[in-house]
C-alpha positions as CSV (number, residue, x, y, z in Angstrom):
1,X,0.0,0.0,0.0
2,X,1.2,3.8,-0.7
3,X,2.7,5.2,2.0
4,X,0.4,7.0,4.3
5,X,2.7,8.8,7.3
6,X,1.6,12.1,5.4
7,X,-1.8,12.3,6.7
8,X,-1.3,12.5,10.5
9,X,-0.8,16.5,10.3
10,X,0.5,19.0,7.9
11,X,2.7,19.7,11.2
12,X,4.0,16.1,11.2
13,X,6.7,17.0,8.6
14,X,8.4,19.4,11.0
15,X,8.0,17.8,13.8
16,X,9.8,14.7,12.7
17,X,12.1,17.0,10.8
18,X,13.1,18.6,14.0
19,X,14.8,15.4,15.6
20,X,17.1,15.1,12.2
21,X,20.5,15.9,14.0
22,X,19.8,16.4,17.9
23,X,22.5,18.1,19.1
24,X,25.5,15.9,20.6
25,X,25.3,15.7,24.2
26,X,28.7,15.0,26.2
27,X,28.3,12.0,28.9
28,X,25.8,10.7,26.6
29,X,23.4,8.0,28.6
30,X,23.9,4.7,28.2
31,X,20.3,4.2,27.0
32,X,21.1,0.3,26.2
33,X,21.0,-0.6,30.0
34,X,19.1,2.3,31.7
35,X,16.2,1.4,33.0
36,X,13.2,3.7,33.7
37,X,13.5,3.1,37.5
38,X,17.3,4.4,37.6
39,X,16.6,6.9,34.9
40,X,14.5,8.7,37.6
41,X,16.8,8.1,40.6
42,X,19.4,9.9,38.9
43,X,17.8,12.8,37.4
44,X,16.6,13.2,40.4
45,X,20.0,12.9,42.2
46,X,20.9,15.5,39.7
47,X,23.3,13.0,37.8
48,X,21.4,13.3,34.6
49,X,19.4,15.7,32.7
50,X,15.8,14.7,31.3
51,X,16.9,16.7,27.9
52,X,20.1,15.1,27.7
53,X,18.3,11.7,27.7
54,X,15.4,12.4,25.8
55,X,17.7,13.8,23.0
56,X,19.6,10.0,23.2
57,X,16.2,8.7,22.7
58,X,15.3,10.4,19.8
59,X,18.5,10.0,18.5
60,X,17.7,6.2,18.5
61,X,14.2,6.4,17.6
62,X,16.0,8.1,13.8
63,X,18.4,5.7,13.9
64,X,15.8,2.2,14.3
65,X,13.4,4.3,12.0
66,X,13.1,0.9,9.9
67,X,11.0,-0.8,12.7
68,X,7.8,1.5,12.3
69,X,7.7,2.4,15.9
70,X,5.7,5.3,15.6
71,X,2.6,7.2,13.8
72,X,4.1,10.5,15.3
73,X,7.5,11.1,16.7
74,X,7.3,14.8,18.7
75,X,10.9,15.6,18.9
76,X,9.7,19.0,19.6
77,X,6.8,18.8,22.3
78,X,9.5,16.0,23.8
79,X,12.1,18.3,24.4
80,X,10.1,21.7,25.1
81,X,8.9,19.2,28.2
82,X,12.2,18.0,29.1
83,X,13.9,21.1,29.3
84,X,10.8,22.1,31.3
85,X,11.5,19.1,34.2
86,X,15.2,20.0,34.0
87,X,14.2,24.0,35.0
88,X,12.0,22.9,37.6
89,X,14.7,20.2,39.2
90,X,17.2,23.1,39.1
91,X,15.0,25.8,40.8
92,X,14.4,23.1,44.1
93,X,11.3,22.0,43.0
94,X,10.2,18.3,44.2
95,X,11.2,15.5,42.4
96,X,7.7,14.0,40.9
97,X,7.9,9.9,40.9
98,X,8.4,10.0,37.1
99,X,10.7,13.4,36.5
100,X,11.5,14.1,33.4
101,X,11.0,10.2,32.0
102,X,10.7,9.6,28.3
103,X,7.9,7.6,27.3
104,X,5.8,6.4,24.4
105,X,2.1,5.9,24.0
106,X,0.0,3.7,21.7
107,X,-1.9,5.3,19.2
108,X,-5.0,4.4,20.4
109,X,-4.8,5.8,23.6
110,X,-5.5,9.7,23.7
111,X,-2.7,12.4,24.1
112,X,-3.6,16.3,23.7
113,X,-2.4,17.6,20.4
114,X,-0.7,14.6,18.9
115,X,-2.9,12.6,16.4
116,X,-4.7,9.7,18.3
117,X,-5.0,7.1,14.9
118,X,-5.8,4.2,16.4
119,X,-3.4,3.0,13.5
120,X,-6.4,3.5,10.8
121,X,-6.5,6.1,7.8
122,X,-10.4,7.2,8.6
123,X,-8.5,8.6,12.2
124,X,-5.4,10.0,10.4
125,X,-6.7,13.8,11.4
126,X,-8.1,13.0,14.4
127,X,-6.5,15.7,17.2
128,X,-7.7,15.2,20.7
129,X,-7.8,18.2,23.2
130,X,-6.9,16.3,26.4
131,X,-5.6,13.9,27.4
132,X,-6.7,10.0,28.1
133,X,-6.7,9.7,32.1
134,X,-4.2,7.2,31.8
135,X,-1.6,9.5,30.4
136,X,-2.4,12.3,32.3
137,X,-1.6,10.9,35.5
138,X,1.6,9.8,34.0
139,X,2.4,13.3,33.2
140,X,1.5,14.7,36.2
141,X,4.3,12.5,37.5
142,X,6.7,14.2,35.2
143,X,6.7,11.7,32.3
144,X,7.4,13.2,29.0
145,X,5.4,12.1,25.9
146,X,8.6,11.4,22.8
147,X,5.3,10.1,20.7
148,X,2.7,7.6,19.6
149,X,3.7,4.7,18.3
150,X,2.4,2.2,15.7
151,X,0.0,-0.6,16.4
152,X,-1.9,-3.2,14.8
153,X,-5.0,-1.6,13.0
154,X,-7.7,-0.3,15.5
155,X,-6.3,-3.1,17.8
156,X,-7.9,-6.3,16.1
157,X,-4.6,-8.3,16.1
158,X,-1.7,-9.4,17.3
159,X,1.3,-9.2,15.0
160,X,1.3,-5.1,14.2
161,X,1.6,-6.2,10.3
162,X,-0.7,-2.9,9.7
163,X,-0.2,-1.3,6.1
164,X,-0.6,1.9,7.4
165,X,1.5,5.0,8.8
166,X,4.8,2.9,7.9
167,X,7.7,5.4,7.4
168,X,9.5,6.6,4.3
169,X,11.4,3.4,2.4
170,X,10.8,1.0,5.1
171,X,8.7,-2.3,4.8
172,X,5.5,-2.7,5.7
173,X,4.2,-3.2,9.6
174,X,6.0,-2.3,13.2
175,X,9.1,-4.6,13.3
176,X,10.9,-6.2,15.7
177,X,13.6,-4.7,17.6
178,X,16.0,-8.2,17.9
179,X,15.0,-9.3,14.2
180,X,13.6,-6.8,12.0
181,X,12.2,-9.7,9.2
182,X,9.8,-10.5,12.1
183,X,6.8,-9.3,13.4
184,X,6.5,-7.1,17.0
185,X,3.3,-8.4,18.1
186,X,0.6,-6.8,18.7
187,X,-1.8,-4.5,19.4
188,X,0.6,-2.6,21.0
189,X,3.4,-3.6,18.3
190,X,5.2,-0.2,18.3
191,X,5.6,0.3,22.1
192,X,6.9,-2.9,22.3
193,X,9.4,-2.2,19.5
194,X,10.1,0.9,20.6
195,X,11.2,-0.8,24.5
196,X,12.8,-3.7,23.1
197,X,15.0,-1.4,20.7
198,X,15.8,1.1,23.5
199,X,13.6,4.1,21.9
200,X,12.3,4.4,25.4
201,X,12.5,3.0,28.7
202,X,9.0,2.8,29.1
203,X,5.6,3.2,27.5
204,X,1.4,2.7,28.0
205,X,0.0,-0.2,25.5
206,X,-4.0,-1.0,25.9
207,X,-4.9,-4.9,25.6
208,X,-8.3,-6.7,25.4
209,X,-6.6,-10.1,24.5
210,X,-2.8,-10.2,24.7
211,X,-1.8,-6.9,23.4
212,X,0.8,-5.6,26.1
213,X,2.1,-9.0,27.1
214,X,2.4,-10.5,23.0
215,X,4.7,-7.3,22.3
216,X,6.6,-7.5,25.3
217,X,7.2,-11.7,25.2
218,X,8.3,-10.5,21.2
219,X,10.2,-7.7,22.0
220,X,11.6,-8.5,25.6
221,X,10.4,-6.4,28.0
222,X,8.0,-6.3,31.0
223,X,4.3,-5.6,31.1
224,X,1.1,-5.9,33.1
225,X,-2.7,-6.3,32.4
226,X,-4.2,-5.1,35.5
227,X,-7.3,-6.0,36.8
228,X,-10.2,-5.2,34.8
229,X,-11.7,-1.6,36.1
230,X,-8.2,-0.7,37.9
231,X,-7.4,1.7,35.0
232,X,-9.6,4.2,33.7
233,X,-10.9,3.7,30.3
234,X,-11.8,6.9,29.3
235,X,-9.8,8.7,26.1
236,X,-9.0,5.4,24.3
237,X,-10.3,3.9,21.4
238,X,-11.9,0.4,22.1
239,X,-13.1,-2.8,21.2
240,X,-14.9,-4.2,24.3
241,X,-15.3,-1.9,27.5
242,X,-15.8,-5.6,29.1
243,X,-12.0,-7.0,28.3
244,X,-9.7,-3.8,27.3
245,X,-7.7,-2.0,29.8
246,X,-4.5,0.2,29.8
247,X,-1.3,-1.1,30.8
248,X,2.5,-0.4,31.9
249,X,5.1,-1.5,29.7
250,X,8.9,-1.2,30.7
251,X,11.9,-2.6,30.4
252,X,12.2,-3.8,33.9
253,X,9.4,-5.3,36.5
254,X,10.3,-2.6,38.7
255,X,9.9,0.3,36.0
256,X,6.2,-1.6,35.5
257,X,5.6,-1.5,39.3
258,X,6.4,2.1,39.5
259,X,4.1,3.2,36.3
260,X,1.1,1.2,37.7
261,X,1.8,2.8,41.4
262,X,1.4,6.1,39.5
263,X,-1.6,5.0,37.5
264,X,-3.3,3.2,39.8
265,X,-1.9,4.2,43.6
266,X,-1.0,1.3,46.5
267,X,2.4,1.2,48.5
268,X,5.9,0.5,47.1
269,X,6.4,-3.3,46.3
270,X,9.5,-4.9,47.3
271,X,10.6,-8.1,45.5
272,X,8.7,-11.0,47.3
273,X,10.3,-14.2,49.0
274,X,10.5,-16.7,46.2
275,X,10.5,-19.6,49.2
276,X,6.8,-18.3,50.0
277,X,4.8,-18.7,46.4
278,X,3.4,-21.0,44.7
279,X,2.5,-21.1,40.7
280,X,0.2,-23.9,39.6
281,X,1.0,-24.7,35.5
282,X,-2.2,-25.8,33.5
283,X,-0.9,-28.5,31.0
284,X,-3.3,-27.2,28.4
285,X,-1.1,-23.9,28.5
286,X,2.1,-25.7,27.0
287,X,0.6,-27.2,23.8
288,X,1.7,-25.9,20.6
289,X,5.1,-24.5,22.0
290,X,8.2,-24.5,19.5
291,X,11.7,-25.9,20.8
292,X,13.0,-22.5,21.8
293,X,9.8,-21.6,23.8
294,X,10.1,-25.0,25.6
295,X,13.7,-25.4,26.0
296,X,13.6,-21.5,27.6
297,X,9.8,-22.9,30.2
298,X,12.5,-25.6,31.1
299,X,15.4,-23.5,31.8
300,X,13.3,-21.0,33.9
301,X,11.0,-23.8,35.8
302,X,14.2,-25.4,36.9
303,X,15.4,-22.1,38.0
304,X,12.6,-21.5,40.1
305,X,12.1,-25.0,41.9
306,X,15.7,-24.3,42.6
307,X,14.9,-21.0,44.2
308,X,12.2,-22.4,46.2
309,X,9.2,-22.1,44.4
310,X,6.5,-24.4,44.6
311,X,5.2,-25.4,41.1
312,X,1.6,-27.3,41.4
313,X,0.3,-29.0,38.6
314,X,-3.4,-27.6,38.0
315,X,-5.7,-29.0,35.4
316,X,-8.7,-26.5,34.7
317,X,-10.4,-29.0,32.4
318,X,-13.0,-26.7,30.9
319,X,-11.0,-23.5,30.2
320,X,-10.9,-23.7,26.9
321,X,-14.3,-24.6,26.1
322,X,-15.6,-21.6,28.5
323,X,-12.9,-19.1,27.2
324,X,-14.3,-19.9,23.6
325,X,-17.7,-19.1,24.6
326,X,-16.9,-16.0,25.9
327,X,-13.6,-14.3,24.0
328,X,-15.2,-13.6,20.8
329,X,-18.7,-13.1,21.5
330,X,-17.8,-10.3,23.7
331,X,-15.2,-8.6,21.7
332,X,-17.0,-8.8,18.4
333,X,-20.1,-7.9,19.5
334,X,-19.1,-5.4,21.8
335,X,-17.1,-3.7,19.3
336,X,-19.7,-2.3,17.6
337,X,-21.8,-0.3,20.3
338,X,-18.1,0.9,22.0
339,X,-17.1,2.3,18.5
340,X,-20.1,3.9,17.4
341,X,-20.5,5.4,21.2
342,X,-16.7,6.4,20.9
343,X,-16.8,8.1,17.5
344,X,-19.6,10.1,18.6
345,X,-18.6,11.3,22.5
346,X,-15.0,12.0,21.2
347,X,-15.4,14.6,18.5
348,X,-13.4,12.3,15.6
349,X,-15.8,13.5,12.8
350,X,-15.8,9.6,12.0
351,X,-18.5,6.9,11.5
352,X,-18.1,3.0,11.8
353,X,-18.9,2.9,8.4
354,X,-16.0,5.6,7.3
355,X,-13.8,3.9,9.6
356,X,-14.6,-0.2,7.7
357,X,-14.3,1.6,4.8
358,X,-10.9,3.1,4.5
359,X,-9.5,-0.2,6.6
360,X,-6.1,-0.9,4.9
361,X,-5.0,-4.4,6.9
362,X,-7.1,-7.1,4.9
363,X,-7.2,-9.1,8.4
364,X,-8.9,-6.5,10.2
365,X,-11.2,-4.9,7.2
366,X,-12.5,-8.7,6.4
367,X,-13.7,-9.0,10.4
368,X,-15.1,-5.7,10.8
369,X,-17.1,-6.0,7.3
370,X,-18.0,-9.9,8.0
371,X,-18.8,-9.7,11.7
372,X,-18.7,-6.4,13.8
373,X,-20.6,-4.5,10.9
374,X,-23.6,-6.9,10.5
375,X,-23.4,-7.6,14.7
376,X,-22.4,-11.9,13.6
377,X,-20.2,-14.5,14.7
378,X,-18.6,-17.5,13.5
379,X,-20.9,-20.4,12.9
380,X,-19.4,-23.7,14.4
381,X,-20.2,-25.4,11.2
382,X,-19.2,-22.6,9.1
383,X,-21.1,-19.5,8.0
384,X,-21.8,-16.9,10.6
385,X,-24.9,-16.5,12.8
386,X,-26.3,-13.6,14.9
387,X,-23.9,-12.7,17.5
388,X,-26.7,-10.8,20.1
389,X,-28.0,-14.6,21.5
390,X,-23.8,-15.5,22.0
391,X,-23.2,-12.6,24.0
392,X,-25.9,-12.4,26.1
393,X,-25.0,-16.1,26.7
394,X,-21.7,-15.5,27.7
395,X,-22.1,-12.2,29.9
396,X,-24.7,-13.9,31.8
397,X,-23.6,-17.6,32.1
398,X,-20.2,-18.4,30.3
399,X,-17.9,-15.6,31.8
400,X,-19.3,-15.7,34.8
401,X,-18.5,-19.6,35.1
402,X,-15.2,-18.5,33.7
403,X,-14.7,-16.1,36.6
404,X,-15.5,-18.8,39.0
405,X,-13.4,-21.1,37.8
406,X,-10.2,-18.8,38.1
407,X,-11.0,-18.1,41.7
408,X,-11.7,-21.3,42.5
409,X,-9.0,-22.8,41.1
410,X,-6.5,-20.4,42.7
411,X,-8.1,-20.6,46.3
412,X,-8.1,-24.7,46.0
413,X,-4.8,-24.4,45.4
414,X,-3.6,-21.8,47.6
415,X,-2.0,-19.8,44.2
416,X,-0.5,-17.0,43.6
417,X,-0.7,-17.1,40.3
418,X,-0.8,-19.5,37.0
419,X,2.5,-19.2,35.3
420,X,3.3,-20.4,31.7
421,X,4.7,-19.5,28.6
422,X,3.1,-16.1,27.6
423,X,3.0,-16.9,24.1
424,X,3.8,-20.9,22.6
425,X,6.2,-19.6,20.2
426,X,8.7,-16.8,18.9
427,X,8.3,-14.3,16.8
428,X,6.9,-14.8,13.1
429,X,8.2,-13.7,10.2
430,X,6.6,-10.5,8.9
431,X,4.6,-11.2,6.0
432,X,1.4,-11.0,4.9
433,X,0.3,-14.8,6.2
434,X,1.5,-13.5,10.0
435,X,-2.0,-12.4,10.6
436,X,-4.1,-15.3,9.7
437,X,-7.0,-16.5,11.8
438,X,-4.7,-19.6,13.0
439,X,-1.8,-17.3,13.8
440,X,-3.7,-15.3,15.6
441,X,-5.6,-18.2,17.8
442,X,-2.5,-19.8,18.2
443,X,-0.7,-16.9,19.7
444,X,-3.7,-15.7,21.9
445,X,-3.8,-19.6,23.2
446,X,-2.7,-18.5,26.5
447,X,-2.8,-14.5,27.6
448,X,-7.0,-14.9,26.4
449,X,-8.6,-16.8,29.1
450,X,-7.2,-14.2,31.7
451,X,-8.1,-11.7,29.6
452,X,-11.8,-12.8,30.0
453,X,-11.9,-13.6,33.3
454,X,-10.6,-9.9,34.1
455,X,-7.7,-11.1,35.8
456,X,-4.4,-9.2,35.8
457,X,-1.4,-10.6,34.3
458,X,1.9,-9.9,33.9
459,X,4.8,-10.4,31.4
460,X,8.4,-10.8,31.4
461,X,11.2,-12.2,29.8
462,X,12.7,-15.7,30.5
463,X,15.5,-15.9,28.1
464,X,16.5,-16.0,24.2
465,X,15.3,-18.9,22.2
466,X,18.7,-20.8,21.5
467,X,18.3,-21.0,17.9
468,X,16.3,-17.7,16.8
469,X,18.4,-15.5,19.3
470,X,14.4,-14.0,19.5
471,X,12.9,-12.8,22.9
472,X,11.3,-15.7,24.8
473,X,8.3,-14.6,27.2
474,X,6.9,-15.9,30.6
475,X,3.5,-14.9,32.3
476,X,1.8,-15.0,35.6
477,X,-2.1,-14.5,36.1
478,X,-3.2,-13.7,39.9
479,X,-6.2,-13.5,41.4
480,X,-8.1,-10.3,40.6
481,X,-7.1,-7.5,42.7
482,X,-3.7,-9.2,43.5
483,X,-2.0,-6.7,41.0
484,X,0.3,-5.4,43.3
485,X,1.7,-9.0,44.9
486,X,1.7,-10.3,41.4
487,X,4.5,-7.2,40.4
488,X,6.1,-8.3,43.6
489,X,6.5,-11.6,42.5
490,X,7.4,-10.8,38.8
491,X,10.1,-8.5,40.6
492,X,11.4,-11.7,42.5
493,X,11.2,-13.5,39.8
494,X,13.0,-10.7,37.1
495,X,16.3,-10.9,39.6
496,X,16.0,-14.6,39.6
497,X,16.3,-14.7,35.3
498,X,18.0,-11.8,34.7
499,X,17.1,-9.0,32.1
500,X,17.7,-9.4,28.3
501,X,20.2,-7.7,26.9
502,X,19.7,-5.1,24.4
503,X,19.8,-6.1,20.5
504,X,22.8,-5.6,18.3
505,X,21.3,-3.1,15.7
């Protein structure tokens, strides 16, 4: 498809233009290993400035400019705001929990005056006023916006192969950072990218099925799916108000624990004991996995009976069939009403119909013409069938069954969490077949059913897959509400396994 970066704003030209040659900046940061965490600690310690480190970020962002990152890159806005945290920190103000820190935001997730494309042509012009919630409270921390970044188109998938907004002479679809001839995941493919290629250290995704842990299991970095209703909703484009959230994404455990503290308030968390948890594995969750994924779940399960953790086996026999009733009736039913409503309360000058019809990614345009358009659903036997009668089944019997079975299951056993492989196998190459219907089920096969149930989750590396060299992912799923032990046990469990080091561009 033509090349579409030029309709996000006539002012889009020179904003990008304006990050051509940063000036140099002596003692540059050594952006490779800085975390967001330690980023803070020592701007606020006065050992680094937040210009000085947003111009190293920007600097990379040109340089990695092949991976499709981002829809808009605001070298400009970025700096303006920097300079702003660095005047404040030398006049005595207080140092705010995020001072000065770069981050990047999905484009689907509102940020005043930057375009808010949802990473589909019909939204190209679309301008918001304020701010999302989400981000707001991030900036009243002190973060500092460097952009938006890429995603898969309006969020319906998983791989970020999205036709749209790619920049000048690169291919097509947000790339990832260890191996750019393969996908970044998805939804949030380009905040994923962007952490994983050391654009930023840390950066808000939104996901209804996968779509900040898939990016971050690709890419290598760290990510939570909090409990449904934690994290306003207001500002971002959906699909189903009953599944999507906000969440952190970082490139350390602790950088996640410190965005959601923002977003969401609670005490510090401290790494917990690994002695004192327990994980139960479901043996439906490592089916399908390549030799890398397993080889990497039998490195880090090793690692963690070693360290004291207790691993219970724990068969949840009717999972799947309950997740199936629910994940799709929900989303594609749902997406319908939560569009129209959105296009309407948010100004966008947009209708569903405007939106189908200008859908470049033939993945997303043949779902939203074949089923969220005419309200149906997949038909067992083939076909498709009214979807109204599946979803009022599944909000009123299947998810709530679904619900009860995850509590349940983790009371019985006296769980922390279920831990598996967040996704069954690496990255796939980026091509057009990446986004088939059996891609897609196969690499939702495990971050779904938590999804559903509106449990939190969260994502972090265990390792890189010995052949591919590719990012290998692991995931826990708490009880809902246990967001905050969960980090503290993904903290634990992040010292235990070690970070990933940074890819040789």
């Amino acid at each position: 498809m033509k090349n579409n970066l030029r309709i996000v704003l006539p002012a889009a030209a020179v904003v990008l233009a304006s990050c051509t040659s940063p000036p140099a900046t002596r003692g540059a940061p050594d952006i490779d290993n800085l975390t967001a965490s330690e980023a803070v600690r020592r701007m606020c310690a006065g050992e680094l400035g937040s210009e000085a480190l947003t111009r190293a970020y920007l600097q990379r962002a040109q340089s990695r400019a092949q991976l499709n990152a981002f829809v808009t890159l605001d070298a400009a806005g970025a700096i303006a705001a920097a300079q702003a945290a660095d005047k404040r920190r030398a006049s005595g103000g207080a140092c705010l929990p995020l001072h000065g820190l770069p981050i990047v935001v999905k484009d689907n997730i509102h940020v005043a005056r930057l375009p808010s494309t949802a990473g589909t042509p019909a939204l190209g012009g679309f301008v918001p006023a304020a701010d999302a919630p989400v981000v707001a409270r991030l900036r009243e921390a002190g973060a500092v916006v460097l952009g938006k970044t890429n995603m898969h188109e309006l969020a319906f998938g998983v791989t970020g192969y999205n036709p749209n907004f790619n920049g000048p002479g690169t291919q097509v679809g947000v790339r990832n950072a260890y191996d750019a001839t393969k996908v970044a995941g998805g939804s949030s493919s380009g905040t994923g990218a962007a952490l994983g290629a050391r654009i930023a250290p840390a950066g808000l995704g939104t996901d209804t099925g996968g779509s900040v842990r898939i990016p971050c299991a690709f890419n290598g970095c760290a990510s939570l799916r909090p409990t449904m209703g934690r994290y306003p909703q207001a500002g971002i484009a959906p699909i189903s108000h009953t599944r999507d959230t906000a969440g952190p994404m970082a490139l350390s455990m602790r950088d996640v624990e410190l965005m959601d503290r923002v977003v969401a308030g609670g005490a510090p968390v401290s790494p917990v004991p690994l002695n004192t948890v327990r994980l139960g594995v479901v043996p439906g969750m490592l089916s399908n996995l390549d030799a890398d994924t397993r080889a990497a779940w039998d490195a880090a399960t090793a690692k963690l009976r070693s360290a004291g953790v207790t691993l219970v086996e724990t068969p949840m026999a009717d999972l799947a069939t309950l997740n199936g009733a629910v994940g799709f009736p929900l989303a594609l039913y749902e997406a319908y009403d939560d569009m129209v409503a959105y296009l309407r309360g948010t100004g966008t000058g947009a209708t569903i119909q405007q939106i189908a019809a200008r859908i470049a990614s033939p993945d997303v345009k043949g779902t939203y013409e074949g089923l969220v358009l005419p309200r149906k659903l997949p038909a067992p036997s083939g076909g498709v069938v009214d979807a109204a009668p599946a979803y009022k089944a599944a909000m009123e019997v299947h998810r709530p069954r679904l619900v009860k079975l995850y509590a349940d299951t983790f009371a019985a056993q006296k769980l922390d969490a279920l831990v598996f492989p967040t996704v069954p196998r690496t990255a796939l190459p980026a091509d057009a077949q990446a986004s088939s219907l059996e891609n897609f089920l196969l690499l939702i096969q495990n971050t779904d059913p938590g999804s559903n149930a509106g449990v939190p989750g969260i994502q972090l590396p265990m390792g890189l897959g010995a052949t591919t060299r590719l990012p290998v992912g692991l995931e826990l799923d708490g009880p809902a509400g246990s967001d905050r032990r969960l980090l503290g046990v993904g903290m634990a469990i992040e010292d235990l396994l070690g970070r990933l080091p940074a890819p040789r561009s």
